[in-house]
N, C-alpha and C positions, 0 to 999 in steps of 0.2 A: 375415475378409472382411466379417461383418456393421457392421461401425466406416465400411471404406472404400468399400462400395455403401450405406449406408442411415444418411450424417452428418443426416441429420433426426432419426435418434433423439439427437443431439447440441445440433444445431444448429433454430431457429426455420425456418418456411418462409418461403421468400425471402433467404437467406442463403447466398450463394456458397462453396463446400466450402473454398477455401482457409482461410474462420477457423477451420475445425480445427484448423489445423495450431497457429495461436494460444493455442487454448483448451487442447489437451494441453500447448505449451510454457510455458503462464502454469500452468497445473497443477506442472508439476514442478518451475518457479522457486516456486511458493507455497510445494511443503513445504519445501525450504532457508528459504525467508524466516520460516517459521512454527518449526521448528527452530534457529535463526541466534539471533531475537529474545528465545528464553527461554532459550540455552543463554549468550548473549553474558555476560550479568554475573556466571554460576559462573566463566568461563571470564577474565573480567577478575582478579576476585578472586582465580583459582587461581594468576593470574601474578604476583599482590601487588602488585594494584593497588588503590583505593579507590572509591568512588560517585561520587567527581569524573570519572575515566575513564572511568566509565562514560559517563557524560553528555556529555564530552569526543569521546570515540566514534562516539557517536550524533549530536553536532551536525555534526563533519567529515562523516560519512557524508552526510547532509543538505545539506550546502554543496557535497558534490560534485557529488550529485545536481544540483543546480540549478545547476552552472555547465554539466554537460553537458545538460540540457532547454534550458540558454539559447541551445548552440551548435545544436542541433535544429532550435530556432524558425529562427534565422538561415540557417542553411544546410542544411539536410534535406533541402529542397526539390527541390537543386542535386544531390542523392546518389542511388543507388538504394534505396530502403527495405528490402531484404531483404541487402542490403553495410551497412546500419548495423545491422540487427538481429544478425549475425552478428559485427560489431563489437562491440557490446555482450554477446554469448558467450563472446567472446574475453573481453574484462574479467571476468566473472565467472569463468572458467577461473581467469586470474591472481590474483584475491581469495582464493580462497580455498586457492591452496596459499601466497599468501605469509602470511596467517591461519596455515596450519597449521604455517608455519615460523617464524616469528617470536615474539619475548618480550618486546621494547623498547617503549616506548611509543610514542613519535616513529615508527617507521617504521612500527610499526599505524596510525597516524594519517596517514599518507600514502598507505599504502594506502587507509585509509578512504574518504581525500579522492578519488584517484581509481578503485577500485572500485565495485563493485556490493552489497554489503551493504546491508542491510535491517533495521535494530532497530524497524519501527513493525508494525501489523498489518497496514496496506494496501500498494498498489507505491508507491516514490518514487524507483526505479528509473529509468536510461535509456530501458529497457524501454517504460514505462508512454506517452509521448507516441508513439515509433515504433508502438507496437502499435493503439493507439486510430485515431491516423491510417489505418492498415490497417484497420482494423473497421470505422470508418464506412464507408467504401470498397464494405464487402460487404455492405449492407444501407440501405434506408431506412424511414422511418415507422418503427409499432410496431415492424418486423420489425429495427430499429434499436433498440429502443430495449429489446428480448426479450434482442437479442445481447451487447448489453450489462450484460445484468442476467447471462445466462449467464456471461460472463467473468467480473465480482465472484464469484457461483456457487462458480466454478471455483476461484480465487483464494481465497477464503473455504476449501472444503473441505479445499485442498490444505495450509494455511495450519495448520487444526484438526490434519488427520492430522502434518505437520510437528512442531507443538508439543509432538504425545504422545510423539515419537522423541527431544524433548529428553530424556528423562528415559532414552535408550540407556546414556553413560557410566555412569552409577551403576550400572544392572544388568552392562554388560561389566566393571565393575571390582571390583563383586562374585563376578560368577562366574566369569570367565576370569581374574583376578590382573592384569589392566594396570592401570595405574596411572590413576587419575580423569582426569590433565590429559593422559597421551596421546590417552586414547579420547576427547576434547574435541577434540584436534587433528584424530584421523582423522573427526570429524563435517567437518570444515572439507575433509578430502579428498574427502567424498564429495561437499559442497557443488561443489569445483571439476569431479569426473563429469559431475552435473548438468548444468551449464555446455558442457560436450564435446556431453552429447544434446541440447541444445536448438541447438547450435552447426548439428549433423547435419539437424534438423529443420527449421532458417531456409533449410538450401539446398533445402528441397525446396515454399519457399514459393512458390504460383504469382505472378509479377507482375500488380501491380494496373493495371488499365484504364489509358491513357493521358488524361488531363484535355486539350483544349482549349485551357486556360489555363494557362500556362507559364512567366506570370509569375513573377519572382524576387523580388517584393515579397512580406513575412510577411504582414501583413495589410493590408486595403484599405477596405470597406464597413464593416467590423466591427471596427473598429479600437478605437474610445471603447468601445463593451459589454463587447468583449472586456475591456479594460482597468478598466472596473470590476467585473465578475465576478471580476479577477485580485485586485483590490483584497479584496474582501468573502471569497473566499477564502485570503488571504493569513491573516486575522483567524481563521478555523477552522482552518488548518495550527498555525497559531501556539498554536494552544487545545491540538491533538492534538500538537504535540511535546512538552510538557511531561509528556504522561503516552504515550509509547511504549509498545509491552510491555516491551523493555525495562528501560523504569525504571518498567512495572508490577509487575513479576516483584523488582524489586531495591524495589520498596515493599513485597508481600507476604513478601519475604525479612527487613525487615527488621523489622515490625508485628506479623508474626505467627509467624515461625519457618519459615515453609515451605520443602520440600525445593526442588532442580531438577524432580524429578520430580512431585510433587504442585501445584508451579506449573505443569508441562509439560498435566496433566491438565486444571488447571483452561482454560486456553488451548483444549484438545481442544474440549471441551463451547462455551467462549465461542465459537470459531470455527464450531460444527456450528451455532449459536443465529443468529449473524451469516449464515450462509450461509441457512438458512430463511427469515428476513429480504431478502435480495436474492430470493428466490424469489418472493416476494409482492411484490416493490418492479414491476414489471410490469403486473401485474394491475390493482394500486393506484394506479398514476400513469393508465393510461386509464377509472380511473374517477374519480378526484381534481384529476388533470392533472402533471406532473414537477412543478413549484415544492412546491405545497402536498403532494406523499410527501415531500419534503426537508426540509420547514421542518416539520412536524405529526408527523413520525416520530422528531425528532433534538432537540426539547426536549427531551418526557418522559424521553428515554435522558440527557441532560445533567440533570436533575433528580437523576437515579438515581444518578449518581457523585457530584454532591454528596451526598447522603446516606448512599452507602459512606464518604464520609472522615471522618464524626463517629462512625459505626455501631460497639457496644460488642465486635459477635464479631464472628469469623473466620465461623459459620456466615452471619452477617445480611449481612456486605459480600460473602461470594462471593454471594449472593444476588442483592442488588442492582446486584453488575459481571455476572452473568449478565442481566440484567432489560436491563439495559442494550446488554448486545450483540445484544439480541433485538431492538433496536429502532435503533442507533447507524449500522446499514451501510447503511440503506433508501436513504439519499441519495446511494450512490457510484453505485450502474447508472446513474441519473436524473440525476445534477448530469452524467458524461459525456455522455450522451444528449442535455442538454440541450443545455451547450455547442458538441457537432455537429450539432444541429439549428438554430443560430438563426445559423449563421455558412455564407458560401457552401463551397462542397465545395473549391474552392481553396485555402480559407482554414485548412481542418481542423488540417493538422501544424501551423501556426503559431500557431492557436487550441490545440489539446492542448500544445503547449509552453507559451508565453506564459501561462495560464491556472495550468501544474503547475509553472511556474519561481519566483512566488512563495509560494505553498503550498511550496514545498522550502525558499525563503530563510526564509520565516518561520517554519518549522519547523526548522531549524538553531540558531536563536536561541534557543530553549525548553529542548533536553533538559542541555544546561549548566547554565542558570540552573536546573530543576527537581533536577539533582543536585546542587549546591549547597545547593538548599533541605533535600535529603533529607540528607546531611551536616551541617549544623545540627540536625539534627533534628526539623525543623517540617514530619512526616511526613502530614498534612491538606494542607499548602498548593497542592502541586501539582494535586490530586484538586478545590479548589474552583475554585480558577485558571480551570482547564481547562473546567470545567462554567457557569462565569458568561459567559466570554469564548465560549463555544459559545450557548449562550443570544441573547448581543447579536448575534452574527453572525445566524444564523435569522432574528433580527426583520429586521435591516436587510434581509438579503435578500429578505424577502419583500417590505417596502414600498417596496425598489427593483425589482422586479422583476415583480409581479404582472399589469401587464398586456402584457408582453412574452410572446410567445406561441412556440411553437413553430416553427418552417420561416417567421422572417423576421415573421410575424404580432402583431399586436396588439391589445388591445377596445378 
């Protein structure tokens, strides 16, 4: 009772109770995604597959991703938001019993293509545009910008807990006697569960306000910013595909020896570091303003990973990808916050697609070319890649963007 009389212990003030219903369903897609991402390359390799699959994997996942944000942007508008979120339940349902049925690789990869899978740490899901659209919906100003930090939050936590359950098969396969790549499969069953309750929970989402404006145009005033936001973000997806968890997990696997489960752990900790980080990302942006927590919080963290890929131990780069996760997520609450503040309220779902549909393409492009790299052997490359090309991105963004202000404003 105390959850559904008093969602303020949940939610910011001035936040309409339906984003609950959001923040527990982005909660229990986090731990599948947080479990997904570090179990995927035991579970490639256990089918006798190689690091190319890997990557292979992760880029389809990604392409799919961004064909369905692209159909979002275009026609979302046209649909009910709580019939596409339950759409995309459905999808995830599907994903992950055909995961836990299949062996081939072609028909992983088809599923990939059109499923819901998730090998990155953050959403790049169908998910992610429907849901934002709704969020902004239930909040403005800070109390927008809180809700937003609370979702990453969520996402974040659920993400860490997720990661620690990769490391279930190894224990059920040591003490109950199944065999490693079953109890891999049935991770993939319980993924599709998940999918079932989130399925449950989108019909019980209240519809959002009717808008006024009814137009069936994606975007309109905002059209060029959008557009180059999409641009400057494209540059930072493109940075973060190369180094997924992922193809983190299949770089500590293959640098330093680490289990499923000792990578699962370290993800725990990275994920709990990242989530105390969005916690503060709030706080920070109205004292700093969103642009400068995004750009002044996501160097330093890009510093850090170049300096994991030279680093001589295991103890100095878990280190330094800790240091980094402490610092790397400040920018998710705040770059969505931002992009629903500077765009009209009509404009939202087509703004949260448009903006997530090249961050998806150009993150498609990356986790191939990074397992390729790691298959050569040139187990650095990806790790600097990733940390220079994040770097250029921040600059640009910030001296595009510095005096463009929040809610249409500017100095």
């Amino acid at each position: 009772m105390g959850i559904l009389t008093r969602p303020a212990l949940l939610l910011p003030d001035g936040v309409e109770r339906g984003a609950l219903i959001l923040l527990v369903a982005r909660g229990l897609r986090g731990m599948c995604d947080g479990f997904v991402a570090v179990l995927l390359p035991g579970y490639l390799l256990a089918l006798g597959f190689g690091q190319l699959a890997v990557g292979l994997i992760s880029t389809t996942t990604l392409f799919g991703s961004a064909l369905a944000t692209v159909l979002v942007g275009l026609v979302g508008n046209r649909f009910a938001p709580r019939g596409l979120l339950r759409f995309a339940a459905v999808l995830m349902i599907a994903t992950g019993l055909a995961f836990a049925g299949l062996s081939s690789l072609w028909p992983l990869l088809i599923v990939a293509f059109v499923g819901t899978l998730n090998p990155s740490s953050g959403d790049v899901s169908l998910f992610l545009p429907l849901e934002h659209a709704r969020l902004a919906e239930s909040a403005t100003g800070d109390a927008r910008t809180a809700l937003f930090a609370r979702y990453s939050l969520v996402g974040a936590l659920s993400a860490a807990l997720g990661a620690l359950a990769a490391g279930l098969p190894d224990w059920i396969a040591a003490h109950v006697g199944i065999p490693p790549l079953m109890a891999m499969r049935a991770m993939f069953i319980a993924y599709s569960t998940t999918g079932f309750i989130v399925w449950v929970l989108y019909r019980h989402l209240p519809a959002p306000h009717v808008s006024a404006d009814r137009s069936h145009v994606p975007l309109g005033p905002s059209r060029r910013i959008v557009t180059h936001l999409a641009l400057l973000f494209s540059v930072d997806a493109f940075a973060g595909g190369l180094l997924v968890n992922s193809l983190l997990t299949l770089w500590l696997i293959q640098r330093f020896g680490l289990s499923l489960g000792a990578a699962g752990q370290f993800f725990f900790w990275a994920g709990l570091l990242s989530a105390g980080s969005q916690l503060a990302a709030a706080p920070l942006s109205r004292r700093i303003g969103l642009l400068n927590t995004m750009v002044f919080t996501h160097i330093p963290s890009s510093v850090c990973l170049i300096a994991a890929a030279f680093s001589p131990s295991l103890a100095l780069t878990l280190a330094l990808l800790l240091l980094r996760s402490a610092l790397s997520q400040m920018d998710v609450p705040t770059r969505s916050a931002y992009v629903m503040s500077i765009v009209t309220p009509a404009e939202r779902p087509a703004a949260a697609s448009f903006t997530a549909v090249p961050r998806s393409l150009a993150a498609a492009l990356a986790p191939a070319l990074s397992g390729m790299l790691l298959g050569f052997g040139w187990l650095g490359a990806p790790l600097v890649a990733c940390g220079l090309l994040k770097i250029a991105y921040d600059l640009a963004l910030l001296v595009s963007f510095r005096r463009v202000r929040p809610d249409g404003g500017s100095s």
